[in-house]
C-alpha positions as CSV (number, residue, x, y, z in Angstrom):
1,X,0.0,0.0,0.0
2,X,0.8,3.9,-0.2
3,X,2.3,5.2,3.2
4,X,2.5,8.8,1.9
5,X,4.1,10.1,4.9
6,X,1.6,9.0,7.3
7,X,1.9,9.2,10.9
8,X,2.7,6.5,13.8
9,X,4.6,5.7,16.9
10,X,7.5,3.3,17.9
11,X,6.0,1.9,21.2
12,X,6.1,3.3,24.2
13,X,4.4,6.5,26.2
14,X,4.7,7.8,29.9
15,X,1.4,7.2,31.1
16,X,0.3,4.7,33.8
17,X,-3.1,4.8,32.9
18,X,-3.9,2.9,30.1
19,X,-7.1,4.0,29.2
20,X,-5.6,7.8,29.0
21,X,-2.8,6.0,26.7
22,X,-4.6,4.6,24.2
23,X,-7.4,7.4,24.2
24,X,-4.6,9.7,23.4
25,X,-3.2,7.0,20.8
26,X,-6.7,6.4,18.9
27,X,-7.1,10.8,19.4
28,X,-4.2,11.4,17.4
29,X,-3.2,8.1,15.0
30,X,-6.0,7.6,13.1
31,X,-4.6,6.3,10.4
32,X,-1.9,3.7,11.9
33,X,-2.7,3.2,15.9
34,X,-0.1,1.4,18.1
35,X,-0.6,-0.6,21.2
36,X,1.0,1.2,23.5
37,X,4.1,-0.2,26.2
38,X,3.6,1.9,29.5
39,X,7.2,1.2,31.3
40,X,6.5,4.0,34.0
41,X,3.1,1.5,35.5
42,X,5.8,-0.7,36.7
43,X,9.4,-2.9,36.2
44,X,6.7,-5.6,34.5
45,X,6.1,-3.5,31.4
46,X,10.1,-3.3,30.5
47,X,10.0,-4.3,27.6
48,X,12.8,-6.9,27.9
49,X,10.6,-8.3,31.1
50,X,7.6,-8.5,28.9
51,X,9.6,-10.7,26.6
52,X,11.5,-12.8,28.5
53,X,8.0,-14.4,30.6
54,X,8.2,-17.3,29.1
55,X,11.7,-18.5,29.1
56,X,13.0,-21.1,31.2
57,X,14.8,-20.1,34.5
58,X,14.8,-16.8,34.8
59,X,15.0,-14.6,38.0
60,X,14.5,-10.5,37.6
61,X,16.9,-8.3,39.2
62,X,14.3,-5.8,39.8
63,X,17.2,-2.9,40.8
64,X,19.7,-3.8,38.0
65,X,16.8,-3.8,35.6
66,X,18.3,-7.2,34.5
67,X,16.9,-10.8,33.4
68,X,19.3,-13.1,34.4
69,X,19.3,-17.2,34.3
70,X,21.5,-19.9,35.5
71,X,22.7,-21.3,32.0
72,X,24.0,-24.5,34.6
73,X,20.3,-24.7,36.0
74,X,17.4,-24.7,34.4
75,X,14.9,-26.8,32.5
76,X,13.8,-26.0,29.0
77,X,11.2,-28.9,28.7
78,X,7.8,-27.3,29.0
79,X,9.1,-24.5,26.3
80,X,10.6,-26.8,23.8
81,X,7.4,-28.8,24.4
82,X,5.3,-26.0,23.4
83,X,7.9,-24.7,20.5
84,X,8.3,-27.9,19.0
85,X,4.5,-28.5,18.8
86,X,3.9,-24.8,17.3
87,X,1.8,-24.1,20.4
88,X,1.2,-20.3,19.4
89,X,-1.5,-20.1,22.0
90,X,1.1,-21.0,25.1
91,X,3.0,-17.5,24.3
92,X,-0.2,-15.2,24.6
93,X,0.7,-12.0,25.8
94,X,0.6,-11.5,29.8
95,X,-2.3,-9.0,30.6
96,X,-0.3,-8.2,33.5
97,X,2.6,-6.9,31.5
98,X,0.9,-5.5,28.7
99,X,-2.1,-3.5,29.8
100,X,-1.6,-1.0,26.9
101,X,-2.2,-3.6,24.6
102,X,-5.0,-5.4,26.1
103,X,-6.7,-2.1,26.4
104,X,-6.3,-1.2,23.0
105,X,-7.6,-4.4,22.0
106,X,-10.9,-3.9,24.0
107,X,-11.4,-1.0,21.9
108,X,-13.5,-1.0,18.3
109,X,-11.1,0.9,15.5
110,X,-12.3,4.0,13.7
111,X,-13.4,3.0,10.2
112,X,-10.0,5.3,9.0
113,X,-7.3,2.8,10.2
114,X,-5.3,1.5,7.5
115,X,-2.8,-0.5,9.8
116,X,-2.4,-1.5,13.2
117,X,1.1,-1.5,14.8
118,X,2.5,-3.9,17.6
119,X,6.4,-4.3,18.7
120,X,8.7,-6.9,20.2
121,X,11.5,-6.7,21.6
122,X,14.5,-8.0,19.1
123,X,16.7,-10.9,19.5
124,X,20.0,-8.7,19.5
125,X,18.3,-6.7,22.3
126,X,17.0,-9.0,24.3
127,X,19.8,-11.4,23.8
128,X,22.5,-8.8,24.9
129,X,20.7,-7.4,27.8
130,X,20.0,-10.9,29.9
131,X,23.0,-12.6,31.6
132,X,23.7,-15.7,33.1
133,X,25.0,-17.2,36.0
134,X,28.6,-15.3,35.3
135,X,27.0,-11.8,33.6
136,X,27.4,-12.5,30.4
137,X,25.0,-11.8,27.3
138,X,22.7,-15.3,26.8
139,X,23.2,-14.2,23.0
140,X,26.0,-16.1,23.1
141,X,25.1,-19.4,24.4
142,X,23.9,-20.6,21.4
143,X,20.9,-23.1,22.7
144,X,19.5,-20.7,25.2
145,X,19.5,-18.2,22.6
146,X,18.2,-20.3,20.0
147,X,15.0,-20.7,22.9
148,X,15.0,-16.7,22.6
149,X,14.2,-16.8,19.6
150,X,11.7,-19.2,19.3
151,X,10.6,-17.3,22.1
152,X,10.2,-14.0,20.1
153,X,9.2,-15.7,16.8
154,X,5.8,-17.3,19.1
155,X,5.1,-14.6,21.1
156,X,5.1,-12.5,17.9
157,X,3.1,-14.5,15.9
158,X,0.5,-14.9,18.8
159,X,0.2,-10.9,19.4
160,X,-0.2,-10.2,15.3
161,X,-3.1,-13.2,15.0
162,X,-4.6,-10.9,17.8
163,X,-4.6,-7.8,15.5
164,X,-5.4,-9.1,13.1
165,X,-8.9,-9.5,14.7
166,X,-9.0,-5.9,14.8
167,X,-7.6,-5.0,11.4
168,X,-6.3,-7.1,8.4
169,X,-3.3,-5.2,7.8
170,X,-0.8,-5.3,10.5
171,X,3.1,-4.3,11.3
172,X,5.1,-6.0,13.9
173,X,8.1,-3.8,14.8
174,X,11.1,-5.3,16.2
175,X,13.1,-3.0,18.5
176,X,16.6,-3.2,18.2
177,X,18.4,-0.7,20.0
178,X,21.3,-2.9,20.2
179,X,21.8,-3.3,16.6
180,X,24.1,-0.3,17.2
181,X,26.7,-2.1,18.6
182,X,27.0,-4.5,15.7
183,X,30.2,-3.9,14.7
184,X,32.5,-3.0,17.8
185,X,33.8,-4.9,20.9
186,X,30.3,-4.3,22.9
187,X,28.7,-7.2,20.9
188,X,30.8,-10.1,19.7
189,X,27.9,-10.7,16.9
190,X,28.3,-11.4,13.1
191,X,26.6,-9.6,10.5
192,X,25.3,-13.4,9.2
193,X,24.0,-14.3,12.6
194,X,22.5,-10.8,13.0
195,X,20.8,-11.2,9.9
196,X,19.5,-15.4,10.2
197,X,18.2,-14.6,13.7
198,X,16.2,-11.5,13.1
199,X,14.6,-13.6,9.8
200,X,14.4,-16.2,12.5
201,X,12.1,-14.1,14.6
202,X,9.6,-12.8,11.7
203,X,9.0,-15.7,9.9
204,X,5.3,-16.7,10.0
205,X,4.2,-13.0,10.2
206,X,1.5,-12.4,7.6
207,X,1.6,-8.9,7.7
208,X,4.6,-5.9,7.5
209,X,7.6,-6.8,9.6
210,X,10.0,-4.0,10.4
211,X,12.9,-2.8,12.5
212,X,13.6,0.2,14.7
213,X,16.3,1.1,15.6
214,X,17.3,4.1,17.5
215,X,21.2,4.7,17.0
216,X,23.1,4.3,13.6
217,X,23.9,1.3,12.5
218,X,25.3,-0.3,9.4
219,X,21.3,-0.2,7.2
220,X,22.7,-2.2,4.6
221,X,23.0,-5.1,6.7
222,X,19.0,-4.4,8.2
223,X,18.0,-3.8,4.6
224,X,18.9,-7.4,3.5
225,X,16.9,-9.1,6.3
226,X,13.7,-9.8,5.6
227,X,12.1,-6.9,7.0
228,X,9.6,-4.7,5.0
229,X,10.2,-1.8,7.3
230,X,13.1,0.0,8.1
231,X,12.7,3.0,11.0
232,X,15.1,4.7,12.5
233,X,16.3,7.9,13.9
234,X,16.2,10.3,11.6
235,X,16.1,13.5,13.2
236,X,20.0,12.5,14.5
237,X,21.1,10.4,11.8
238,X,18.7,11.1,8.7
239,X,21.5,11.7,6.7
240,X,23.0,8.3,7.3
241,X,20.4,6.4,5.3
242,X,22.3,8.3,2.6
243,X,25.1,6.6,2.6
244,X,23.3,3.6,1.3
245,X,21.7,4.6,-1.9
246,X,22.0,1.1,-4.1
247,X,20.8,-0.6,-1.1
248,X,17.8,2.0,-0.4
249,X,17.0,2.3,-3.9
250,X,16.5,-1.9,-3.8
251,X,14.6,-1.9,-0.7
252,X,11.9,0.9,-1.7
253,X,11.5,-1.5,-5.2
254,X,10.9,-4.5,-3.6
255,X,8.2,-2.4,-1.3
256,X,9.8,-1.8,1.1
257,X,9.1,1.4,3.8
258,X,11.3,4.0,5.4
259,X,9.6,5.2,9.6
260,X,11.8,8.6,9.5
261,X,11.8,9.2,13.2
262,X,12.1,12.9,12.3
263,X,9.9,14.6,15.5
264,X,12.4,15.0,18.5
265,X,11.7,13.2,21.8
266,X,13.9,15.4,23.3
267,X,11.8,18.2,25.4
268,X,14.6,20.4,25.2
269,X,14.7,20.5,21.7
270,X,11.3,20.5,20.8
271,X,11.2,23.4,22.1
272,X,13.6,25.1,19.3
273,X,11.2,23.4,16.7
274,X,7.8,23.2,14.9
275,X,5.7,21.7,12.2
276,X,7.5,23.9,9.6
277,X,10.9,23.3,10.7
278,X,10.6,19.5,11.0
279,X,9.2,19.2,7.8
280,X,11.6,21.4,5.9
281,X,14.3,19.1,7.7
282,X,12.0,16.0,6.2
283,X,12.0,17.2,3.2
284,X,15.9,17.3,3.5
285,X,16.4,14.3,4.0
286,X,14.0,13.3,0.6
287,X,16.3,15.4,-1.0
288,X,19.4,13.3,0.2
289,X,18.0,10.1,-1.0
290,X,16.6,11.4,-4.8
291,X,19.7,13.4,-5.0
292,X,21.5,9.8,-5.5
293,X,18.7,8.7,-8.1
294,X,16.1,7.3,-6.5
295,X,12.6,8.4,-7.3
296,X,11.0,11.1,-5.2
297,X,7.4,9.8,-5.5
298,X,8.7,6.2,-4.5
299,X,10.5,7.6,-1.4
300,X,7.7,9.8,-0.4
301,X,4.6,7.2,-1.1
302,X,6.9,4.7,0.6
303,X,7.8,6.6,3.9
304,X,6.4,6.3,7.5
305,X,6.8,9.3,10.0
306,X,7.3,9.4,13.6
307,X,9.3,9.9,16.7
308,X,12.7,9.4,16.9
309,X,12.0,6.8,19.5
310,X,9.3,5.7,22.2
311,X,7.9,8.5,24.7
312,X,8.3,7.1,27.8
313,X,10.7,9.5,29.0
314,X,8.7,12.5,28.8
315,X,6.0,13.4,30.7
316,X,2.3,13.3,29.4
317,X,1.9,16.2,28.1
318,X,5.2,17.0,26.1
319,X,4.3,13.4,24.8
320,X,1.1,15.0,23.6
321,X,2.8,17.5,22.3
322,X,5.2,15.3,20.2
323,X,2.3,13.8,18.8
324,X,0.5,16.8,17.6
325,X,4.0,17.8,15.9
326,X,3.9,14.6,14.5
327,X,0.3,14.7,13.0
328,X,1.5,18.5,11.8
329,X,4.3,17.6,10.2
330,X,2.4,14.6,8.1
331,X,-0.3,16.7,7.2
332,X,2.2,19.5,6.0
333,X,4.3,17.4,4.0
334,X,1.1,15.4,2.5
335,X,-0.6,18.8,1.2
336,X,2.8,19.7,-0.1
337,X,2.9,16.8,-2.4
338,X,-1.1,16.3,-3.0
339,X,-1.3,13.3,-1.1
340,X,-4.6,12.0,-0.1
């Protein structure tokens, strides 16, 4: 389908109050509503916690904000049970760690919702961030991470059959912070694996699959997974997509989609900027791309917009404010080139 520039969100607001989350979401996205992930309710809606509920062993260190398990210890029965049989239904989403998107799925849709956005959190991510019985990163214990990702993959596949009840096209984002630190001593991961797990995770998804990540990173490598979506922070690193133009100009032909994170979630900095001046900095980064040859109308049609990242650092009402930028700047940019 046509993106033209329309407006959506990565995952995550301040509020604790659900309800007032997802009233503000279905207010101001009506085009492409996200459940949102409310980390400020409570440690249980991290969104590595929320992932890792299933796996074998763990124990949460509540004050380190760390998963760990006992690699020596644990028993990996009643999961491998469950992913061996394809048991979708055993990785249902927790209402107690996702109350933004089990009260988003209590509500009806307005009739102008194209898509309908969910998130995960990554295998890179989540792999990195829990340790074992030493501290190291599970990611590289190669059977406990290959039960993280089977994890992911069910857990995934369970949330978008739920959407789907709500709207027939759906996106499942994967964030992946952590992709940043593909590359340098901090992760000890290869471009191959990097790209076998994260096709790992999204196979079986009917609908768009896509990728955030909120740091620069090498995009070639994310563009040849097989993601349909690529989003990242472009009001830091817009012009870094640049760098890329052979692999951009594949990605957008096969039908593929740019998210520019291009609104700040910075409340300092919003404050130096508007509608106008984020969409003139937008239009830039257009510019960037169809200055190497690739078709304006094919980057524009084929272009998400939102934050840079989730909300949840700002308070509610700056996050409201991010969002009205957001809708602004969408609206501005869609009059500009006679979008409907």
């Amino acid at each position: 389908m046509a993106w033209n520039c329309l407006p959506s969100c990565i995952g995550s607001l301040p509020h604790t109050d659900p309800i007032k989350a997802v009233d503000l979401v279905l207010e101001k996205l009506t085009a492409v509503p996200f459940w949102p992930q409310l980390p400020n309710r409570g440690f249980w809606e991290n969104m590595y916690i929320q992932y890792a509920t299933y796996l074998p062993g763990i124990r949460i260190d509540q004050d380190k904000g760390k998963v760990h398990v006992d690699l020596s210890d644990y028993d990996p029965e009643e999961i491998y049970t469950n992913i061996l049989s394809d048991e979708v239904d055993a990785f249902a989403l927790p209402p107690e760690n996702f109350s933004g998107f089990y009260e988003l799925m209590s509500r009806p849709l307005p009739d102008s919702v194209l898509a309908v956005k969910g998130q995960i959190t990554g295998p890179v991510s989540l792999g990195l961030q829990m340790i074992d019985q030493n501290d190291k990163p599970i990611i590289y214990d190669e059977a406990y991470a290959e039960i993280v990702r089977k994890n992911l993959n069910l857990m995934a596949r369970w949330q978008e059959r739920e959407l789907r009840k709500k709207c027939s096209q759906t996106i499942m984002f994967l964030d992946e912070p952590y992709l940043s630190m593909i590359g340098t001593p901090f992760a000890s991961v290869s471009p191959d694996d990097t790209i076998s797990w994260i096709n790992e995770v999204v196979a079986g998804l009917e609908g768009k699959k896509g990728i955030h990540c909120c740091a620069n990173t090498d995009w070639s490598l994310v563009m040849s997974t097989d993601i349909d979506i690529l989003s990242f922070d472009a009001f830091d690193y817009g012009h870094t997509i640049a760098l890329y133009p052979e692999e951009v100009a594949q990605f957008l032909e096969r039908g593929g989609v740019i998210a520019w994170g291009i609104v700040p979630n910075n409340e300092e900095v919003l404050l130096r900027e508007s509608v106008s001046s984020i969409a003139q900095q937008a239009e830039k980064r257009f510019r960037d791309l169809s200055d190497k040859g690739i078709s304006e109308d094919l980057i524009i049609t084929q272009s998400i917009l939102t934050p840079q990242c989730g909300l949840s650092g700002l308070d509610e009402t700056v996050a409201e404010k991010v969002l009205d930028l957001l809708v602004g700047v969408s609206k501005e940019i869609r009059t500009k080139h006679s979008l409907s």
